[in-house]
C-alpha positions as MATLAB code, in Angstrom:
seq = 'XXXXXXXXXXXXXXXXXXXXXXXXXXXXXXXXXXXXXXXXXXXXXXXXXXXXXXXXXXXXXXXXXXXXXXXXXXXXXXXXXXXXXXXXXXXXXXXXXXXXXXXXXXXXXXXXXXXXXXXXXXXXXXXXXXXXXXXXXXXXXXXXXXXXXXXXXXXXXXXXXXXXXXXXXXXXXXXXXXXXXXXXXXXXXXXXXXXXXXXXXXXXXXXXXXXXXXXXXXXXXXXXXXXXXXXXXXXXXXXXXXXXXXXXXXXXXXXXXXXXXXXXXXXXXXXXXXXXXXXXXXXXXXXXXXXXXXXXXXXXXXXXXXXXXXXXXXXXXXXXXXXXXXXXXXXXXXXXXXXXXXXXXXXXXXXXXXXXXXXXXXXXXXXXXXXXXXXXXX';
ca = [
       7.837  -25.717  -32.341;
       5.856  -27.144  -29.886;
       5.416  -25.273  -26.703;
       3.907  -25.414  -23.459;
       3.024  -22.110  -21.451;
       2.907  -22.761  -17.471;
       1.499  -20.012  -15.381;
      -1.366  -17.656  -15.007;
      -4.193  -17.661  -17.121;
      -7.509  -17.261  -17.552;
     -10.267  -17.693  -15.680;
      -7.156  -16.013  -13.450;
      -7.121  -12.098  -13.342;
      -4.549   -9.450  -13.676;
      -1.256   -8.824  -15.466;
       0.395  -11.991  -14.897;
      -2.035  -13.610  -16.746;
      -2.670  -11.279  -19.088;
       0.790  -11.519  -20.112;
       1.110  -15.331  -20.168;
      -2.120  -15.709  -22.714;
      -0.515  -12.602  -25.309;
       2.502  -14.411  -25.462;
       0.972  -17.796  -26.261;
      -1.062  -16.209  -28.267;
       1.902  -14.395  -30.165;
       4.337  -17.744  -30.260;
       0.664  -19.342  -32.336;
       0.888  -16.615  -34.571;
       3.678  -17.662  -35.455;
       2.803  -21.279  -36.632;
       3.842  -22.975  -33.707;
       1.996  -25.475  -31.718;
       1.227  -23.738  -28.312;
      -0.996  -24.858  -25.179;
      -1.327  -22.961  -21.783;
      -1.287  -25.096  -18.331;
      -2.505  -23.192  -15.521;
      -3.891  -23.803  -12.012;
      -6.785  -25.080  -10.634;
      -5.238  -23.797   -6.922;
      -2.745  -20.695   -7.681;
      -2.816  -19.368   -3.962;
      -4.585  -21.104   -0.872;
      -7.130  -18.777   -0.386;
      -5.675  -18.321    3.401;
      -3.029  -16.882    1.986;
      -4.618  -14.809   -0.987;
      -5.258  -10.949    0.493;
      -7.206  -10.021   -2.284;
     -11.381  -10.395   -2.915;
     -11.138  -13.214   -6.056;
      -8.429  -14.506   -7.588;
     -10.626  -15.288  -10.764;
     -12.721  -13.391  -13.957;
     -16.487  -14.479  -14.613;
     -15.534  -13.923  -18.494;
     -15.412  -16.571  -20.766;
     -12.414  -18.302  -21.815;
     -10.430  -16.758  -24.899;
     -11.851  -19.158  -27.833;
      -8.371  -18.762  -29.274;
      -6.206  -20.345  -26.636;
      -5.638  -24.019  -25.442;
      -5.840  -23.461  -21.813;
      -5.815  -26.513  -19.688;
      -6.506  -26.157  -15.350;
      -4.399  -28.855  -14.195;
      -1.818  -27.644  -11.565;
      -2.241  -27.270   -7.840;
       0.782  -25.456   -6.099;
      -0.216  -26.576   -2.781;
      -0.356  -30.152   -3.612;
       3.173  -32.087   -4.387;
       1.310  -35.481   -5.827;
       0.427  -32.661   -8.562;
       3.800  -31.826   -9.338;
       4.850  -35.132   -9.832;
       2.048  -35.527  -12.276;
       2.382  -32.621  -14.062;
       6.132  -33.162  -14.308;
       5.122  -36.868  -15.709;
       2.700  -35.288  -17.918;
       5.330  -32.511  -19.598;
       7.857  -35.363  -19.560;
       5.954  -37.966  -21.797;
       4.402  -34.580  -24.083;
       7.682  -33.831  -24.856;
       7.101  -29.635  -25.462;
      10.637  -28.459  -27.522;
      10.679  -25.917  -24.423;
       8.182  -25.056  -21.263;
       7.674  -21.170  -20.520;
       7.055  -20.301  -17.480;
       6.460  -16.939  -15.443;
       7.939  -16.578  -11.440;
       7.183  -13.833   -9.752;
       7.429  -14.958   -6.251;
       9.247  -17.970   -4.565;
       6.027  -19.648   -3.333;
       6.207  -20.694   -6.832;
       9.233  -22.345   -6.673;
       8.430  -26.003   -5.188;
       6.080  -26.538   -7.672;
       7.704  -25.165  -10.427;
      10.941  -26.602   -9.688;
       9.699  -29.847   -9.362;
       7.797  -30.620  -12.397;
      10.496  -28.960  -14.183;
      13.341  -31.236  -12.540;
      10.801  -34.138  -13.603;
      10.210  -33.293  -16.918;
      13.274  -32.734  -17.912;
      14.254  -36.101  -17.891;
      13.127  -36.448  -21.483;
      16.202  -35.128  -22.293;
      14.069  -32.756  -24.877;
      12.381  -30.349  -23.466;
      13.865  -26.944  -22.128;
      12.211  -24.576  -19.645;
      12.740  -21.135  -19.874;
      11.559  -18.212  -17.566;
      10.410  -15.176  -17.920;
      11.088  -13.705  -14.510;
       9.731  -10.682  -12.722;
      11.045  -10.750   -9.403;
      14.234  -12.678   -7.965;
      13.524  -11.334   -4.198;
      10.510  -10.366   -3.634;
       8.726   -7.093   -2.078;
       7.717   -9.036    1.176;
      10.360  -10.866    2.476;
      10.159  -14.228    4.565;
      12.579  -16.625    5.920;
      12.287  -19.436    2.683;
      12.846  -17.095   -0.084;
      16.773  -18.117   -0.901;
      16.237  -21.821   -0.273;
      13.196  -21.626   -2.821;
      14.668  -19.593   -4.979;
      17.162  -21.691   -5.155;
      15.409  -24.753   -5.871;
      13.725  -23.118   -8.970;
      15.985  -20.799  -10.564;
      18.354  -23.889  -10.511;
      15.968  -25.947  -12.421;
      15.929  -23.401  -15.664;
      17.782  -23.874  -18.876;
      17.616  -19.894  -19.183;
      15.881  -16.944  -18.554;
      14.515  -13.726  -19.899;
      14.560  -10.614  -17.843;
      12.803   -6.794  -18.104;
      15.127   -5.113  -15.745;
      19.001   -5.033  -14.867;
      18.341   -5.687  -11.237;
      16.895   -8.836  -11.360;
      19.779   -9.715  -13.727;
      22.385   -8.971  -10.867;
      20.223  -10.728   -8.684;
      19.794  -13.881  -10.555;
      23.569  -13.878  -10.813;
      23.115  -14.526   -7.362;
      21.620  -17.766   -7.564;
      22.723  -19.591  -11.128;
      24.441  -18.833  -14.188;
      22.203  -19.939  -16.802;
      21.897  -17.608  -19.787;
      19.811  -14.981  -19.132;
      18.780  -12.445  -22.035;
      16.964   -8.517  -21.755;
      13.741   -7.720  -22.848;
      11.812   -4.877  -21.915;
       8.329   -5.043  -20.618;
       5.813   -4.843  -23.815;
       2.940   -2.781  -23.856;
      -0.638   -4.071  -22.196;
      -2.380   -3.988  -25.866;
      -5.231   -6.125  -24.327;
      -6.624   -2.623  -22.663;
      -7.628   -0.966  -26.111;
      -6.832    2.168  -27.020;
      -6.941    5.508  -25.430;
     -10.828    7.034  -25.789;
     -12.108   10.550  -25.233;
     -11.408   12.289  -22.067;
     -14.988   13.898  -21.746;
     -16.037   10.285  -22.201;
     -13.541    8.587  -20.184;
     -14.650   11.245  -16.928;
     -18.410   10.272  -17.829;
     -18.114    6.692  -17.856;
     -15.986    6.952  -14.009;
     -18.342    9.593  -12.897;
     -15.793   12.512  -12.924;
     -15.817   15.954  -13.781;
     -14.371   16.037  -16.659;
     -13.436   19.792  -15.936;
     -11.248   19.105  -13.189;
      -7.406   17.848  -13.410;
      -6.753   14.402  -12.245;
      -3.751   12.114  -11.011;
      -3.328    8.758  -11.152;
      -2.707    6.042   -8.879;
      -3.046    2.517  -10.243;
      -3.082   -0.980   -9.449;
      -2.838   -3.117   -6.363;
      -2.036   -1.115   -3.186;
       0.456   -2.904   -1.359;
       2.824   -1.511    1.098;
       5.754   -1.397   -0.767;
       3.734    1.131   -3.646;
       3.835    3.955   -1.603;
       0.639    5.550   -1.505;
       1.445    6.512    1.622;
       4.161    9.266    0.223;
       1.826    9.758   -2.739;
      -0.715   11.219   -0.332;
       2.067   13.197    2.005;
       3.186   14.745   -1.128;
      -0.063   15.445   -1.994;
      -0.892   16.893    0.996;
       2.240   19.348    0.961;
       0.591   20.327   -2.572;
      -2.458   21.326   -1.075;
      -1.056   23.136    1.431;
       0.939   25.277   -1.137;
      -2.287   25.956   -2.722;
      -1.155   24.082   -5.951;
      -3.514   21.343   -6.053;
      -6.550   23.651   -6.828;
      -8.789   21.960   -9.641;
      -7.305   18.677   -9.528;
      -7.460   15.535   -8.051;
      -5.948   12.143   -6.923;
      -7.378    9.252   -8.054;
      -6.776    5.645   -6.204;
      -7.883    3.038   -8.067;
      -6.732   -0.273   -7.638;
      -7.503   -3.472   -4.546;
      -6.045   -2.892   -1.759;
      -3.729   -5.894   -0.572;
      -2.504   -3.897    2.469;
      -4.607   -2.941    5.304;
      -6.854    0.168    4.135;
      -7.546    1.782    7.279;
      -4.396    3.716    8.075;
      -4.555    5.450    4.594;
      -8.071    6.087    5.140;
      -6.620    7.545    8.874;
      -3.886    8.984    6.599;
      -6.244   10.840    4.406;
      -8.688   11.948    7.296;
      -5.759   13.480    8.820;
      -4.089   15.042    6.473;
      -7.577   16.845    5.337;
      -7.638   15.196    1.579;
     -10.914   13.737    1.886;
     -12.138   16.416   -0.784;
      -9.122   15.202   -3.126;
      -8.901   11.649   -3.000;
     -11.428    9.411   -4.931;
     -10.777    6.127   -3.766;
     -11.922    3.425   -5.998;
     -10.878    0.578   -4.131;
     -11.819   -2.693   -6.074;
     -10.044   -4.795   -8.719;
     -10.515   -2.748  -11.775;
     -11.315   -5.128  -14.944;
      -9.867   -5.316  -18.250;
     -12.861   -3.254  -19.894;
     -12.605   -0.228  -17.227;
      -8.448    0.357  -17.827;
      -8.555    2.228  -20.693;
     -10.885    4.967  -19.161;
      -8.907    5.367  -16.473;
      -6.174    6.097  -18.129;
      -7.743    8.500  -20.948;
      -8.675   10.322  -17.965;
      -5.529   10.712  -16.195;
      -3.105   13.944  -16.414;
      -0.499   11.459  -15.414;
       0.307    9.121  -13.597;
       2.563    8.445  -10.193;
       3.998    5.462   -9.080;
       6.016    5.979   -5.521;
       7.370    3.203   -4.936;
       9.836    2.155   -2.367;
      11.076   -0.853   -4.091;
      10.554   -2.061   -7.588;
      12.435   -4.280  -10.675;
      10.234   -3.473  -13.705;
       6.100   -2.596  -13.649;
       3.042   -3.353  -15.603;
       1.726   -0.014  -14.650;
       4.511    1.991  -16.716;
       3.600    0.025  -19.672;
       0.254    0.579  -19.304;
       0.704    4.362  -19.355;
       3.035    3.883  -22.248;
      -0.039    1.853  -24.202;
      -2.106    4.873  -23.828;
       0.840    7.403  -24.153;
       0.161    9.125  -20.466;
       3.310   10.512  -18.771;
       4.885    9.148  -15.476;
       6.246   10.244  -12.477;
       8.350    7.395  -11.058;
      10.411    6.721   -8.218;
      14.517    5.936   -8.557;
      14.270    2.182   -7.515;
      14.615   -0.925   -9.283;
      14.412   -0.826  -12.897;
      11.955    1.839  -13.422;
      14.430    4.484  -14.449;
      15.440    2.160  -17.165;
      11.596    2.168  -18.489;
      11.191    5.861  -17.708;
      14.245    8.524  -19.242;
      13.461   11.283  -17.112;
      12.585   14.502  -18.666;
      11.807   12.830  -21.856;
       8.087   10.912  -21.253;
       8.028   11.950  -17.022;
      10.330   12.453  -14.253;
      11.746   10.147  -11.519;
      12.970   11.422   -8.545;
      13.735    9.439   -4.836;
      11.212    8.389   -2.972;
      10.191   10.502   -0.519;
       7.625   12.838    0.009;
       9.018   16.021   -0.998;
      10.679   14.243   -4.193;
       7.077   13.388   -5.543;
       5.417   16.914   -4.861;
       8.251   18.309   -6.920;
       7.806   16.116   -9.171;
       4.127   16.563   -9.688;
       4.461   20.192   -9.282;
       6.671   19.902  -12.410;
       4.380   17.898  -14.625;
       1.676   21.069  -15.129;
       4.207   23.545  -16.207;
       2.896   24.844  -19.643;
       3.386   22.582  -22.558;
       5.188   19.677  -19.861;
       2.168   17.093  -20.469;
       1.986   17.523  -24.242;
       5.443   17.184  -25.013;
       6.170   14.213  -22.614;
       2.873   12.876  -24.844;
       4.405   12.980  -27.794;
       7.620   11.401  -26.939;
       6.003    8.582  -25.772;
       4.094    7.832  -28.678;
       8.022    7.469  -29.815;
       9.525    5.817  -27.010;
       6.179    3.085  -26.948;
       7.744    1.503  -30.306;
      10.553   -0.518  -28.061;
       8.285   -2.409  -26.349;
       6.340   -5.238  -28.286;
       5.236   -8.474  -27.653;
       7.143   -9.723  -30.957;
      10.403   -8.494  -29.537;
       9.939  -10.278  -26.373;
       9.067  -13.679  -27.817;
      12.366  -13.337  -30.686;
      14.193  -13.072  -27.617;
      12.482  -16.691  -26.024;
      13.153  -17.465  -29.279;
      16.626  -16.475  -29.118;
      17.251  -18.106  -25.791;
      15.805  -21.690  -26.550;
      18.391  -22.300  -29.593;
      21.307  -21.050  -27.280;
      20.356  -23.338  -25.105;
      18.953  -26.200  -26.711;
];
């Protein structure tokens, strides 16, 4: 087949791209004809919270990644809808994670369609998203009614795409990250970060945004600590921040965890994942709201437990008691929770099941099920 992948890529950062370039690079694998549009503007940098939206690295020699679209510009869209439209792709995968997407994906896919060839077929994240403004239903509209069909990682965004169109829409669960490497040495991991690799440390990773809930992370933390049971061990924060930092640095003054907390507040690249991880006890993820998470499959690529909240579709990633917990999110939820992860012989066994559970989510199974998806609907 011939296929075109719209969306992040490199010289972008993160897990959306990340994911965009493995599955190109899977669908090639496969003997199919595959090139990767991405953007030359992906957010105006007004409205970017972040310190760079882009890597230094080279490109991956591998891939066929062109910079062509501009989501701020509509002449674009027309262009690039012209462009896919005379290239005539058998389908165009795309990735939406938020509706300031949507007019520019909608309208190069209403565009190119016209061929009267080409499907488009999304692999979706988010219907609503975490921050909520005004636009969001007429947007999402405006895309998710441009798509021939979709492929989803969690059963809430299925209910609320049902919302908004009826197109077929097929599961997959998040794979794993296999672009971090592989778990390393702990005593190396803690030398390479600068820890001491004789204390015990927790985990909190990725973008800090308000809907994460580090804020409970660190009242839970703090309720630890003043139980006495967070002797020897230590929280780790590593990950931009996208919400304001200074009330959890208040937060942290206040509640006395200055001792506790290693904040590592910067984008952490590719390279540095792995040690982070290797390092980790476990990891928490306290979030308020959710549908699935790169961070859970993450932890699953380098077999670390979880403790996850009871929103979204985490639950469905995580079987409590089997490779972590979940619990509700609230303060006293979590410090159970992580109170519960170092009884003897918890870590190791929720280890091992892991290394089980990890088999269910690969990259192969998610593209059989694009795969799947394009000849119901072509």
């Amino acid at each position: 087949m011939k296929i075109t992948v719209l969306g992040p890529a490199h010289p972008y950062r993160g897990g959306l791209a990340s994911i965009m370039e493995i599955m190109a690079r899977t669908f090639q694998q496969r003997a199919n004809r595959v090139d990767i549009k991405t953007f030359t503007v992906q957010y105006p940098a007004l409205l970017f919270p972040g310190k760079s939206q882009t890597v230094t690295a080279p490109p991956p020699p591998d891939l066929e990644i062109r910079r062509c679209v501009n989501t701020t510009d509509p002449f674009n869209w027309l262009r690039i809808g012209r462009r896919i439209r005379r290239e005539r792709p058998d389908f165009v995968l795309l990735k939406y994670w938020t509706p300031f997407m949507a007019p520019c994906f909608g309208t190069i896919a209403r565009i190119a369609r016209k061929n009267g060839h080409t499907k488009f077929l999304c692999q979706i994240d988010n219907v609503e998203p975490h921050e909520h403004h005004a636009t969001d239903g007429l947007f999402n509209r405006y895309f998710l009614r441009s798509v021939d069909g979709f492929v989803y990682m969690s059963e809430q965004v299925h209910r609320e795409l049902e919302a908004y169109t009826q197109a077929p829409a097929l599961f997959a669960p998040h794979p794993l990250f296999e672009n971090f490497g592989s778990r390393t040495d702990r005593g190396e991991a803690c030398i390479r970060l600068g820890l001491d690799a004789a204390a015990g440390y927790v985990l909190f990773f990725g973008l800090v945004r308000e809907y994460k809930g580090l804020d409970l992370l660190l009242d839970a933390w703090a309720r630890l600590r003043r139980e006495g049971k967070t002797a020897g061990r230590k929280l780790i924060v590593a990950g931009e921040f996208y919400a304001p930092k200074e009330p959890y640095l208040r937060q942290i003054e206040t509640l006395g965890l200055s001792d506790e907390v290693i904040l590592r507040d910067r984008f952490i690249p590719d390279d540095e994942v792995k040690y982070y991880f290797s390092a980790a006890d476990f990891v928490v993820q306290p979030y308020r709201s959710a549908t699935q998470s790169g961070v859970t499959q993450i932890a699953y690529q380098f077999c670390v437990p979880m403790v996850v909240t009871d929103v979204g579709g985490l639950a469905e990633i995580v079987p409590d008691g089997r490779v972590g917990y979940v619990c509700a999110p609230e303060a006293g939820a979590v410090a159970q929770a992580v109170e519960r992860m170092y009884e003897p012989g918890r870590l190791d066994r929720f280890r091992e099941n892991m290394a089980e559970e990890r088999k269910r989510f690969s990259w192969e199974v998610m593209c059989d099920r694009i795969t799947e998806l394009y000849d119901r609907v072509r």
